[in-house]
N, C-alpha and C positions, 0 to 999 in steps of 0.2 A: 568903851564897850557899848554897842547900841544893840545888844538884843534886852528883852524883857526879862528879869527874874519871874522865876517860877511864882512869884507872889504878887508882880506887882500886874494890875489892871491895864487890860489890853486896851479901855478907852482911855485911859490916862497916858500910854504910851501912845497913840493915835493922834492927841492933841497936841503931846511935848513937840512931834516933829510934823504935824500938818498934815497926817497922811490921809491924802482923798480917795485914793484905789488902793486894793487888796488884791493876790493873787494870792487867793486859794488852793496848795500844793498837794500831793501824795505823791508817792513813789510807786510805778509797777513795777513788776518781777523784774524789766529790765533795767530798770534804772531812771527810766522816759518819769519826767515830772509830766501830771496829768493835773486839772485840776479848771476852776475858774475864776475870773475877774469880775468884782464887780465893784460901786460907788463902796467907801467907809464908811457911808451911811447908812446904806442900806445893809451892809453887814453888818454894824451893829444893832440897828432897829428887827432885821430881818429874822432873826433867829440862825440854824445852823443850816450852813449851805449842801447840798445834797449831790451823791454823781451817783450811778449805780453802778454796781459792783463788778458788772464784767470788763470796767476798765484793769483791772488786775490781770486778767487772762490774754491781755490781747497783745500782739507778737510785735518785734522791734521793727518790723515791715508794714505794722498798722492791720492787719490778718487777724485769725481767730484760728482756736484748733477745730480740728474736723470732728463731726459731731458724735464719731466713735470712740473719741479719746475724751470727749465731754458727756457721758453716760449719768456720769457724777453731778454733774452740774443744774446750778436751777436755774432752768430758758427763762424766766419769770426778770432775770435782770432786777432783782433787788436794789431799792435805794438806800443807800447809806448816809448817814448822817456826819459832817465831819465837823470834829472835834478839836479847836486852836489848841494847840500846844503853847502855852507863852514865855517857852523857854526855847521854842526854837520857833524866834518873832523876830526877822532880818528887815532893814531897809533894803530899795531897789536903789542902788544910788548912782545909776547909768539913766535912771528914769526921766524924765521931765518933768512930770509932775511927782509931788510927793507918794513916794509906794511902798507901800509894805508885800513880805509874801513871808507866808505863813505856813509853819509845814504842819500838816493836820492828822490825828489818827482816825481811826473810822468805828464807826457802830452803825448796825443793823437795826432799823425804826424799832426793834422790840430791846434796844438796848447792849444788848450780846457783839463782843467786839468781832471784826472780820477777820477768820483768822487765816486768809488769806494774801494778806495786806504786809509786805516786807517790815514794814516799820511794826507790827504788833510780832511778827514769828522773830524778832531782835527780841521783843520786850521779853515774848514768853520764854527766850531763853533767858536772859535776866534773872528774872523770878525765878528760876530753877535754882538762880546763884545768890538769891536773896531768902527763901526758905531755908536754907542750910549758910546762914550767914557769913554768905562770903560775895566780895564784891571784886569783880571783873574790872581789869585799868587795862586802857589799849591805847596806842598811838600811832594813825597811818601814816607811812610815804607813799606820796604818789608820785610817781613818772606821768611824763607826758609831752607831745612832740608838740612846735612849734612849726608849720609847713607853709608854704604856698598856698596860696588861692586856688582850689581846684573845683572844677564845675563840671568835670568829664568825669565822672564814675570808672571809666575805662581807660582814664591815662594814670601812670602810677606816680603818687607823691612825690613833690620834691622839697628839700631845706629852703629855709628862708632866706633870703637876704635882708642883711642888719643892717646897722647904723654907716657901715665902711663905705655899704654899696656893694659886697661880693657875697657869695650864695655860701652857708658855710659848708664848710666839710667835717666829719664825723671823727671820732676818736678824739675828744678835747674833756673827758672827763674831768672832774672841779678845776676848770678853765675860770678864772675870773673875768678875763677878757672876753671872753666866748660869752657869756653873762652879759655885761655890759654893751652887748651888740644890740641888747634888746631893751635896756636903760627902758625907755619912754615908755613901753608897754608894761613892763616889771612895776614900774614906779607908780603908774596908775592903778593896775592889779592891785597892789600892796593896800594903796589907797582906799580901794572898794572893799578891801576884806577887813580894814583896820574898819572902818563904817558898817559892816557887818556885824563885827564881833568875832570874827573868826582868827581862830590861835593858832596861826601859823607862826615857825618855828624857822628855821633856816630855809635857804634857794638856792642847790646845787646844780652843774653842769653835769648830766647824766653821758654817756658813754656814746649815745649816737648822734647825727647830726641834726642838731636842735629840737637834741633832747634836755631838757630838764626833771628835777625833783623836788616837789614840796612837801616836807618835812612838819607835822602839827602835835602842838605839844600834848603830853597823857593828859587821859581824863576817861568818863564815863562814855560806857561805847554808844548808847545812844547818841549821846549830844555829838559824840564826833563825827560818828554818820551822817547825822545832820549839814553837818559843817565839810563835810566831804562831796557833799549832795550841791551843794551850796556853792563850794568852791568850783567845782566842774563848771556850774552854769555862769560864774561868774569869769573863769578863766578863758570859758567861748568866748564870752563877749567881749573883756578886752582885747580878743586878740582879734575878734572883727573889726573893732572901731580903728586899729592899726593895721588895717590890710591884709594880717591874716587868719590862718586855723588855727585852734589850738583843739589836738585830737588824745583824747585816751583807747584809740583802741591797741589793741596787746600787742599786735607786731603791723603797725601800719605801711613798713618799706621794709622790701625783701632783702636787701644786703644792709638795714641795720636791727641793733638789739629791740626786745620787746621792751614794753613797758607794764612794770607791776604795782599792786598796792601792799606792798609789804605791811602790816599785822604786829606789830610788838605787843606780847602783851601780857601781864604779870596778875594775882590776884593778892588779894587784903582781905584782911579779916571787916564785917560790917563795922562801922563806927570806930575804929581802933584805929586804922592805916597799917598794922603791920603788915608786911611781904609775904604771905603764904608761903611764896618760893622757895624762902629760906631759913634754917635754922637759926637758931642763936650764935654756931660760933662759925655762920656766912656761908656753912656748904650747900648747895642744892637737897629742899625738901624732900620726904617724900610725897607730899601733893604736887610737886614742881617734878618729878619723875612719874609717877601717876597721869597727872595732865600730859607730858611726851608721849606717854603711852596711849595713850587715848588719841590724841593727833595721828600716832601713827599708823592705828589700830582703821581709821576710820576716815581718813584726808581720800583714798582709795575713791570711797563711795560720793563723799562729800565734793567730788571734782568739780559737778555740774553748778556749783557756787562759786565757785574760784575760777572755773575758766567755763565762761558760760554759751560761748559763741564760737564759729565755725573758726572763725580767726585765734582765739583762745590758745588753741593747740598749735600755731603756728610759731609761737613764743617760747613753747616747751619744745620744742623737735630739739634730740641730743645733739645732731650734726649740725645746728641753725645756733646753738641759746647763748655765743658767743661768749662764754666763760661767765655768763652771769645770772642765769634764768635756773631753777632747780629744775634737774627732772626723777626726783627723788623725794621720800618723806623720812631720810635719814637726817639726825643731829647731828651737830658739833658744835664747839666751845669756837666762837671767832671765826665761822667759817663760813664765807657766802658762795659756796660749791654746792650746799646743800638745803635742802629744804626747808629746816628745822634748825635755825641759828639761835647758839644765845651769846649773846654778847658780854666781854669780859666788863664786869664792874663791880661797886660796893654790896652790899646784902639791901641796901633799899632797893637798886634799881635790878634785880634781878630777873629775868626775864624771858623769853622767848617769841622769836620772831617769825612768823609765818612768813616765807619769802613765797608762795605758789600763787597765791591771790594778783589775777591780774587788773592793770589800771579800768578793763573795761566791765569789771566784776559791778554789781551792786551791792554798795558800803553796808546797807541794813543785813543782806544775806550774809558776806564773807565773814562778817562780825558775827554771826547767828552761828553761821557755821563752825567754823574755828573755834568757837566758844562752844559750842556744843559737841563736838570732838573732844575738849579736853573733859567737859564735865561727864561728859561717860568713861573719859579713861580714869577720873577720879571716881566714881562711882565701882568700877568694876574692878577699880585696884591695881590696872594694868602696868608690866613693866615695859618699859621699852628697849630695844635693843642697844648695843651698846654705841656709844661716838663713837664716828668717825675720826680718823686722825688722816689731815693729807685733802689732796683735791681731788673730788670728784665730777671735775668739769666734763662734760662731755659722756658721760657713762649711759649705759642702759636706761630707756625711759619705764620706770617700774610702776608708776601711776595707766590709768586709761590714756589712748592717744587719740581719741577724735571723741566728737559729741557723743556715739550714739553708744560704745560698749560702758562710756561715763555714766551717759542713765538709765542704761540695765542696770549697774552697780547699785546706784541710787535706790533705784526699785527696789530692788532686795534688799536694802539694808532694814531692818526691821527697829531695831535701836535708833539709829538714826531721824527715821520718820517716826517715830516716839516722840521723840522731842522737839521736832520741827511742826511737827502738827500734821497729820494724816492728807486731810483736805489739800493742805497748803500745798506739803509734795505733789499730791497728784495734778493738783492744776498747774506745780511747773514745771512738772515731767509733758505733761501738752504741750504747755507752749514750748517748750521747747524741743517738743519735736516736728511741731507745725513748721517751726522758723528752721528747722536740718530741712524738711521738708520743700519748703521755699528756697530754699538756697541749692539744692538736688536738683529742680529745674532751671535753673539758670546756667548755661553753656557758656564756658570763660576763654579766655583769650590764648592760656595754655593749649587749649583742646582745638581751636581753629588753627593755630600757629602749628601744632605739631603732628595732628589728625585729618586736618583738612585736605590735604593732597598726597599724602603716603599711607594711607589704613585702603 
């Protein structure tokens, strides 16, 4: 394990491994690590390194929202102070020279945290779940393709070719073999996460052509975000030093499945470890029916966390989601038809699993979110309809289907932006609809192909 305990000192961890540069990290709305590098010396000597605050608002296109949707906001660009975490303290171990990077939270020079900031609207849902002593256990799967080298924007993805020498073909789900094509890359991957600290878990062969899923074991949602944050950037970069992409976005190739960040995720009493989910003699709580109920009450509004980009919804389309993507916020007992899975096991590992949350979601929000969906449905008592029995592959898509009727929903939700912080919503109700915005101008290849000489 090479991250830091939450106790031990960040310059004693500095000198154990030599580290001369630090990258200074945070996470914006969309995922994009922001942040800066400088000597370990002068980070330690220097005091705390500072960005200002509108890096939070600014769009996956490098943009800003238009200055009627920023009303709110203060032009003043605030500096914020950022604040080491030393419990989420990673080596760069692709680096050459010794590095650290550092994921940081943020405070406002008069001290007051940002609460615009993904990694603070995690925490303050936390504490919603730490005042009323109960403690949140989550564990992600992420998907995510392995592609070709592509430098044309406008040519569409293709698989990789492996170890054989041939390009693969799709439909090889937990394929050992199909795994193994990529041996050299997986092995070094493994390698830089074990030097991490990161608690990955199994490496299955997902469903499309070179697709995979990484599987990281339970723990505290913060720390797993982290470590999901972490893994993305460290799974790019093996797959460059081997020639190719490694991409999360939700449905990157039109004729295969998407990819999601599936969500398991169960509660405990504070200090205790008991299952909240479940009674004494292992049937499904009523806080563990309260929490579906709340999911379901409120996944609707909560869309714009789960599927956050234009591509988002192309994962969800009913005729598209290839027997595996939900387009539902129905439950069931062992059923990956539907939205709201819980998987059959003992009364410890009781559970429920967000399947809507896609790979190109950011870890701080869907955690926020999801977890703030159930603590209103425990809060307001809600029941939820009853399981499903059977597959509902393919059915009516009952959730929003593009970005922009997602964050109407949003808006309105009032409960919702309760708990996610007022602020925080509206600056990611902007940005994202600068970046619908952005993407509105842009004329696609569909529209010259089938427009251009018959309209």
């Amino acid at each position: 394990m090479e991250t830091a305990s939450g106790n031990m000192d960040i310059e004693a961890w500095f000198k154990e491994h030599g580290i001369t540069e630090v990258e200074c990290l945070v996470s914006d709305m969309t995922g994009v690590l922001k942040g800066k590098i400088m000597p370990a010396g002068k980070y330690l000597r220097g005091g705390r390194p500072r960005l200002p605050d509108s890096v939070f608002i600014q769009t996956v296109t490098g943009g800003y929202p238009d200055d009627e949707d920023l009303r709110f906001w203060n032009f003043a660009e605030l500096d914020m102070q950022l604040i080491a975490d030393p419990g989420a303290l990673f080596l760069v171990p692709w680096a050459e020279e010794p590095t650290a990077q550092i994921i940081h939270d943020c405070l406002y020079m008069s001290g007051e945290p940002v609460e615009i900031s993904p990694r603070y609207v995690l925490r303050r849902v936390l504490d919603l779940y730490a005042a009323r002593g109960w403690e949140p256990v989550v564990a992600p799967e992420m998907e995510f393709y392995l592609v070709k080298t592509n430098t044309d924007a406008d040519y569409p993805l293709e698989p990789p070719i492996g170890r054989s020498g041939r390009q693969e073909t799709g439909r090889q789900s937990y394929s050992i073999d199909a795994v193994n094509e990529f041996d050299p890359l997986f092995e070094e991957m493994y390698d830089f996460c074990e030097k991490q600290g990161l608690d990955l878990d199994t490496l299955i062969h997902e469903e499309g052509a070179g697709q995979m899923e990484v599987n990281f074991q339970h723990g505290d949602p913060l720390h797993l975000a982290d470590q999901v944050l972490i893994f993305k950037r460290t799974l790019r970069e093996t797959a460059l030093r081997h020639g190719m992409y490694a991409t999360f976005m939700a449905k990157p190739m039109a004729n295969e499945p998407g990819s999601a960040m599936h969500i398991h995720q169960s509660l405990r009493a504070a200090g205790q470890g008991d299952n909240l989910f479940a009674d004494e003699d292992g049937q499904p709580s009523r806080m563990f029916l309260n929490f579906i109920g709340g999911l379901q009450r409120y996944i609707p509004a909560a869309m714009p966390f789960f599927a956050p980009n234009i591509n988002s919804y192309r994962r969800l389309m009913p005729s598209d989601s290839g027997g595996s993507a939900p387009t539902n916020a129905e439950w069931s007992y062992d059923n990956r038809t539907v939205g709201l899975r819980v998987p059959i096991g003992d009364t410890a590992n009781m559970r429920i699993e967000n399947r809507l949350p896609g790979a190109d979601a950011n870890p701080y929000l869907a955690m926020a979110a999801t977890l703030a969906c159930g603590y209103l449905g425990l809060l307001e008592r809600l029941d939820p309809r009853p399981p499903l029995v059977g597959s509902v592959s393919g059915g009516d898509l009952t959730l929003p289907n593009d970005v922009v009727p997602s964050l109407a929903m949003l808006g309105e939700c009032k409960p919702l932006i309760d708990v996610l912080g007022e602020r925080f919503v509206r600056s990611y109700l902007a940005v994202k609809r600068a970046e619908h915005a952005a993407y509105f101008r842009v004329i696609s290849s569909w529209e010259r192909e089938h427009l251009l000489l018959r309209v």
